[in-house]
N, C-alpha and C positions, 0 to 999 in steps of 0.2 A: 470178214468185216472190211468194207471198205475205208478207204483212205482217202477223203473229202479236202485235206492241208491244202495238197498241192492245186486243187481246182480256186480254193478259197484264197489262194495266196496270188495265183493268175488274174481271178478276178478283180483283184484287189489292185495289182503292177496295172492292169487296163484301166483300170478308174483314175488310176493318177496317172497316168499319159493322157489320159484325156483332159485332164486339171492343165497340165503342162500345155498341152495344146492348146488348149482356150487362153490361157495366162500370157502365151506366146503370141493371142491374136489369129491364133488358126484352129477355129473351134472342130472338133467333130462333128460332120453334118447329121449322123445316127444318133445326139444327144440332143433328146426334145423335153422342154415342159409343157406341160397340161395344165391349162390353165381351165378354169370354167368362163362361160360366158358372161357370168353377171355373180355377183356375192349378196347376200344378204347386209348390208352392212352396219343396219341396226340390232340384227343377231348377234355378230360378231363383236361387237361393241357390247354390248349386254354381259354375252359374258366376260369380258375381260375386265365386267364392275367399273369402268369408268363412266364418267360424265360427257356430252359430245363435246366440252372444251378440252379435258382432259386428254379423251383420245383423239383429238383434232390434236393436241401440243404431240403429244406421243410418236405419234407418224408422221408427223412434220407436214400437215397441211393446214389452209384454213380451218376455223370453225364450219366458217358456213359451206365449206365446200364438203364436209361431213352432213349438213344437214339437208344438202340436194342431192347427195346418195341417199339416205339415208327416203328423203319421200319422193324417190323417185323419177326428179330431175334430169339429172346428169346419174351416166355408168362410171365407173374409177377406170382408169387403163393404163395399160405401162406398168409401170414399177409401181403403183399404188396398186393395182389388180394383183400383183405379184406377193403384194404385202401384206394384203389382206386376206389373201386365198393362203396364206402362209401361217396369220392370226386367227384363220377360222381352225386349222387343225393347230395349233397351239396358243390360245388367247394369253398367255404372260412372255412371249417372243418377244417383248421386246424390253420389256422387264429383265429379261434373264440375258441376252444380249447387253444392251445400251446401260442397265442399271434405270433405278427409278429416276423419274425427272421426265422432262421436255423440251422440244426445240424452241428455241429462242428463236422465233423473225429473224428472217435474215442471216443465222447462222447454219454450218451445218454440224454444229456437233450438240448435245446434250447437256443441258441447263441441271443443275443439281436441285431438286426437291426444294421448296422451302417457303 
């Protein structure tokens, strides 16, 4: 039988030197995301049963800037591509994360439900 600890414990000390590094400002150039070129972003909204204001408050952008994704407008980029490509394989991220609620205009933190 082999003995997997030690390989699983190595790779484990490299993933957080590479946290460290990045955190440091000296990211690893071998640590890529994969992003997709474009998201569905009326799918993804779907399923995560919100409204387009609701996940517009959620993600902290406009409404209407959900609604020119959404027909085709404007692509999301940045850190909205990131976030979304992020809610299409987990639609309650941010639920589960931030707690329920939405951003408030102008702020950046999370408005409590109500």
């Amino acid at each position: 039988m082999v003995d997997v600890t030690g390989e699983i414990f190595t790779d484990l000390m490299e993933g957080f030197e590479q946290i460290r590094r990045h955190d440091a400002g000296t990211p690893d150039h071998g640590l890529r995301i994969h992003l997709p070129k474009t998201v569905d972003v009326a799918a993804i909204r779907k399923r995560t049963g919100n409204s387009q204001p609701v996940f517009a408050g959620s993600i902290g952008v406009p409404v209407d800037t959900v609604r020119q994704w959404e027909q085709g407008r404007r692509q999301p980029k940045g850190a909205a591509l990131v976030l979304l490509a992020m809610l299409e394989k987990n639609p309650r991220l941010v639920e589960e994360t931030l707690g329920i609620g939405s951003f408030e205009p102008g702020s950046a933190t999370a408005a409590p439900a109500g």
